[in-house]
N, C-alpha and C positions, 0 to 999 in steps of 0.2 A: 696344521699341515694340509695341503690340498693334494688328495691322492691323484685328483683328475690332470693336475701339472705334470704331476711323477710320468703319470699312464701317456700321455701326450708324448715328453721328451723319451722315454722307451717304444713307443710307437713309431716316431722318428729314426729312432737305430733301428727298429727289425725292418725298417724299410728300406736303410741304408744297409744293413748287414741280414742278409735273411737267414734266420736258421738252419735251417734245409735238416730239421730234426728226423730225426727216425721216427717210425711208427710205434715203435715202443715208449720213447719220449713225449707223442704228442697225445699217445693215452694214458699217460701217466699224467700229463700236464691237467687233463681234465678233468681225471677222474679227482684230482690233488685241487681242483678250484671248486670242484663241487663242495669237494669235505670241506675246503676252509668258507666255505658262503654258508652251510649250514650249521658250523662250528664255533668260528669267530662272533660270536654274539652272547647275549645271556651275561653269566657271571666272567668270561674272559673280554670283556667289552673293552673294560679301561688299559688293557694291556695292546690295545689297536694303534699302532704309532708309535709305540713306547718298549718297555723293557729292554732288558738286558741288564749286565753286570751291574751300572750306574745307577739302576731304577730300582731305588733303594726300598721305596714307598709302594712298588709293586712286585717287588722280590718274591713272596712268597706265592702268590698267583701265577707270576710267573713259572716258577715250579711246574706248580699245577698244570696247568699249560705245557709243560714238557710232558708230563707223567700223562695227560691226557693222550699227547700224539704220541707217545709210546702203546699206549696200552691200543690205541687205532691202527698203530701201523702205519705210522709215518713217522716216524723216528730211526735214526743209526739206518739208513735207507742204502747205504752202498755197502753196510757189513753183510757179510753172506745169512742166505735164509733161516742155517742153523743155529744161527746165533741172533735170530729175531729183526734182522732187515730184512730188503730186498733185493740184494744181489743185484742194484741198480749201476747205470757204468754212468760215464759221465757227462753224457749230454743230457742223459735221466734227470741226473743231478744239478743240470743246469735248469731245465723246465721245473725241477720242483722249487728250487731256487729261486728262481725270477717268481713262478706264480704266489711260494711264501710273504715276497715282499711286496708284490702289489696288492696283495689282498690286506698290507699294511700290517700282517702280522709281528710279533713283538720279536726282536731282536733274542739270539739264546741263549741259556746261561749254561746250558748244560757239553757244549761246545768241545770244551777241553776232551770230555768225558769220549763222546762220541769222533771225533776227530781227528784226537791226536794221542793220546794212550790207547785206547780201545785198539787204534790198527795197528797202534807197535806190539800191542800185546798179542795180536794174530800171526806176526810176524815174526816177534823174537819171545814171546811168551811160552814157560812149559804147559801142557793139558793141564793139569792142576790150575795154574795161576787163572788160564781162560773159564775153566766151569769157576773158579770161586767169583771173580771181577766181571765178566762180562752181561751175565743175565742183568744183577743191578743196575752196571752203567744204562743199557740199554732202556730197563725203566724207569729211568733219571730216579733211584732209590737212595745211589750214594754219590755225591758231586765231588769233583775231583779239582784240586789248583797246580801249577805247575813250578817244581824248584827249581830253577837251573840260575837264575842272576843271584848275585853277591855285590855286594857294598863295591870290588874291586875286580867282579868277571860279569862283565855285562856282557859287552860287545864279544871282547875278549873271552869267550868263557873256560875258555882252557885252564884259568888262572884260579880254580875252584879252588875254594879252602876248606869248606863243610868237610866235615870228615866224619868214618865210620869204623869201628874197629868189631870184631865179630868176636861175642865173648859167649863162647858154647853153641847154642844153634837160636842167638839174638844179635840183630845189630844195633851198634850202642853208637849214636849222631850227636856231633856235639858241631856249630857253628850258624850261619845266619842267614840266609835266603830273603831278597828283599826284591820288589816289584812284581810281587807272587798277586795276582788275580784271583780274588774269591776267595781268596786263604781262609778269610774268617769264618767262610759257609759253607766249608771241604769238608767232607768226612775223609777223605785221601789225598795225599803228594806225591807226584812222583816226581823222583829228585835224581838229579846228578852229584855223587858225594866220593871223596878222595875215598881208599880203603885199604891203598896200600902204601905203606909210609916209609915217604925220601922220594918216592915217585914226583914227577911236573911234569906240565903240561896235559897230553891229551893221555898218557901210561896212566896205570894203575887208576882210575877212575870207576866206579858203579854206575847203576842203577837200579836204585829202591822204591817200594813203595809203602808209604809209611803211614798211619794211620795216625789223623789228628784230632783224635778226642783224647789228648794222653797230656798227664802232668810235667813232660817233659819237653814240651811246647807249647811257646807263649806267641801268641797274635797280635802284631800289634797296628792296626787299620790305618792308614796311611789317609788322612782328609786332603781333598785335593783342589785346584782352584774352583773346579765345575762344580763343589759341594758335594759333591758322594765321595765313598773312599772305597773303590770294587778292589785296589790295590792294598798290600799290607807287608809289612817286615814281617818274617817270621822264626822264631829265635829256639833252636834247639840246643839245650842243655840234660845230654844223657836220654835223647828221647829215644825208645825201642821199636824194633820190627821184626817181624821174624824172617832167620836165616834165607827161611823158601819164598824171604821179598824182593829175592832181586831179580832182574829181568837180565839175561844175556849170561852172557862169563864172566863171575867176579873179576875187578878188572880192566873189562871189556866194555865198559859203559860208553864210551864216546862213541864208538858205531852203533848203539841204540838210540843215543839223546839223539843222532845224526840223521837217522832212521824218522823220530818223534818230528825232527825239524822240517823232515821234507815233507811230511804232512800236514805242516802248519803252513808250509808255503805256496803248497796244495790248495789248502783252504780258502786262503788270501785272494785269490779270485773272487771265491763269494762276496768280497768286498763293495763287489761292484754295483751293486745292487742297492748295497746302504748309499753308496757314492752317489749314485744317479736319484736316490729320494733329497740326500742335501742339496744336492744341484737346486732339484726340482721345491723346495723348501725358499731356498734364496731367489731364485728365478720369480717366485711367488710372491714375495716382500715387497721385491723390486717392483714387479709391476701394481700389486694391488695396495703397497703404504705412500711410495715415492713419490712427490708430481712430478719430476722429472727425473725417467729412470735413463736418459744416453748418455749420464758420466760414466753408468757401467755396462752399457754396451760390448762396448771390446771384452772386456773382459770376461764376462758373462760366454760371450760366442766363443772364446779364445777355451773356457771351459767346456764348455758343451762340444768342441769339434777332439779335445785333447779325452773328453770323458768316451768319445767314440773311436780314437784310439785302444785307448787303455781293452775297451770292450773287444776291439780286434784281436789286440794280443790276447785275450785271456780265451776269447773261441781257438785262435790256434793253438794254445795250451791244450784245447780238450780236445783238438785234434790229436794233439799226437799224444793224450792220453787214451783215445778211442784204439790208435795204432800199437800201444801197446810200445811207444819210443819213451827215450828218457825227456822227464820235462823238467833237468834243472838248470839250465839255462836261461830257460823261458818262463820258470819260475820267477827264474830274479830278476828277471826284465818286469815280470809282470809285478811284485812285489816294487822295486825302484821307483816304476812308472807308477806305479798307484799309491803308494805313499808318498809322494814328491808331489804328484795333483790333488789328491786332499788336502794337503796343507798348503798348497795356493789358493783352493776354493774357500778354506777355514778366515786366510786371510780377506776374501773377497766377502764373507760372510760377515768379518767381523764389521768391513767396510761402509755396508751400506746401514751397518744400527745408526754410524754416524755416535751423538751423544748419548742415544741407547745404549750401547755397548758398554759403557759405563758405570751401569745401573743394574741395579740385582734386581732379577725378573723370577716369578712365581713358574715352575718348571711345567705348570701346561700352556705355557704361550710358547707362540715363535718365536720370539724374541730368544727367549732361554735355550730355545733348540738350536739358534743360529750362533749363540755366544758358545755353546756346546761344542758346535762342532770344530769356531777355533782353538779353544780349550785342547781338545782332544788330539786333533788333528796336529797336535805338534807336535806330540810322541811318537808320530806313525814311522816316520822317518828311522827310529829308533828300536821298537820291539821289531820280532819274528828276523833279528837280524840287521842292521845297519843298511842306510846307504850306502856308507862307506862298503861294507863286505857285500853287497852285490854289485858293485860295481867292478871286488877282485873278482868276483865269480867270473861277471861279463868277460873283463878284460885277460884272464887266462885260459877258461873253456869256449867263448865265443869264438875271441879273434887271437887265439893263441898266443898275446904279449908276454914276456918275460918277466920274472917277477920285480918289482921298480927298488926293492931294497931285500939283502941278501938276509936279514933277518928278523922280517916281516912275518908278525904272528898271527897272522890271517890269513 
């Protein structure tokens, strides 16, 4: 991978798009490039370009690597200070962002954790649940996976079946959770699980959190076309938690998953970042394997003006999360837009292997990184929510349209 490509075509957008950061961001930005030039080296070396879920071979370093910028002070950086961030808002968040990935730091595994339980637990968690859960998450000590898909409520999720019945002060889960992320390396789930029975739909639904070191859940790792399996089914038969695990009003669980979800799409901004090193990955093929790279010219440009898009929308996201507006509108534009152009570029990716692409590649060349990303790149469409459902989003909160069928469950 050549970072100098990456830094080039982001050079380009803040020329096009200037920041116009705060003064708090642009010493955060700094102080955040210094620690990662004198940090990223040594024993976290191999993990430069790499990691995340998928990196199977560097999983545990990876850790490390969390646990380290925890223990510095660069971790859970927008949770407030009493709880071991920095009470950073979100153009903070944007500078520490962009400087993480140029400095080619490793993708994070600890994500879930910090992200997206962590703030619902600030949000709809009692005192109790927050001193037990949060000091860990923060030190990436206990790694967290997320229940909420089933065999038959993906998209749909209202259509849960996992269920949980409360027998004294334990809940007893019996049913299946599958495209659960990290499941095999969780010390925790937290799940969306039926609890009161005869209920459907979005009624009587939870929120638990369940501890998976226990005999009444079996794991089972999902191998995927890319060769790693970061995905897994996960099978609970009678497994336990205690009463004081659930988050919200028994019951009341879809306005908490709902809660968890807008922070996931929250998140998906930061996407932009890994987007714009693929660009810059393919970009780099082209011109330095190809002898003649203007069959994919257009396309290429066709990417890089749609990848300066995407970047537009997601600065006005943080505008109007700096203002303190709602951004779920412009979440799901930004989610839509950004998962509908990585899986163009996955395909422009897979484009130029030509009969490379066809060939199984040793996972530190580019080669394997560009077959990666159309691997990958097809799902996007599909988690944090559908096309399809932000498109209802768009078309009813945007432009106020009618709903297109009177018994449409989305």
């Amino acid at each position: 991978m050549s970072e100098t490509g990456w830094r080039h075509a982001n050079d380009l957008l803040d020329d096009l798009f200037p920041l116009r950061e705060s003064a708090a961001a642009t010493a955060l930005r700094g102080e955040f490039r210094a620690w990662l030039k004198a940090n990223l080296t040594g024993r976290f070396t191999p993990l430069i370009g790499r990691g995340g879920a998928w990196d199977e071979e560097n999983f545990s370093l990876n850790v490390e690597w969390e646990r380290h910028l925890a223990a510095e002070g660069w971790a859970c950086i927008t949770w407030p200070k009493e709880f071991g961030g920095r009470s950073a808002g979100a153009a903070e968040l944007f500078a520490y962002r962009d400087e993480y990935f140029r400095a080619g730091a490793p993708e994070r595994v600890n994500f879930l954790a910090e992200d997206l339980v962590g703030p619902t637990l600030m949000k709809h968690g009692t005192p109790e649940q927050i001193d037990r859960f949060l000091p860990p998450m923060q030190r990436a000590e206990e790694m967290w996976c997320q229940g909420y898909s089933e065999p038959d409520a993906g998209s749909d999720l209202a259509n849960i079946r996992t269920r949980a019945r409360l027998q004294g002060d334990t809940w007893v889960i019996d049913g299946q959770k599958t495209w659960t992320s990290l499941a095999a390396r969780s010390d925790w789930c937290f799940a969306l699980v039926r609890t009161e029975q005869g209920s459907a739909r979005r009624a009587g639904l939870s929120y638990l959190l369940i501890p998976m070191d226990q005999p009444g859940i079996e794991v089972r790792p999902i191998r995927q076309m890319t060769g790693s399996a970061e995905f897994a089914e996960v099978f609970f038969d009678g497994a336990v938690t205690s009463a004081e695990n659930v988050v919200g009003a028994v019951g009341e669980g879809w306005s908490v998953a709902m809660a968890t979800l807008g922070f996931e799409r929250d998140w998906f901004m930061s996407r932009y970042f890994r987007f714009a090193r693929d660009l810059a990955v393919t970009v780099d093929y082209v011109r330095n394997t190809l002898g003649d790279p203007r069959a994919f010219e257009e396309r290429i440009v066709r990417s890089f003006t749609e990848l300066a898009a995407f970047r537009a929308i997601g600065l006005q996201t943080l505008a109007a999360h700096e203002a303190g507006e709602s951004t779920s509108p412009l979440t799901s534009l930004t989610k839509l837009f950004g998962s509908s152009w990585h899986r163009d570029l996955g395909e422009l990716s897979f484009s130029v292997l030509g009969a490379a692409g066809a060939q199984t590649h040793d996972q530190n060349t580019v080669e394997h990184a560009l077959q990666r990303t159309f691997l990958y790149s097809r799902a996007e469409p599909i988690f944090a929510g559908t096309n399809e459902i932000q498109r209802n989003i768009i078309a009813r909160r945007m432009l106020e349209l009618p709903s297109s069928t009177a018994g449409s469950r989305s």
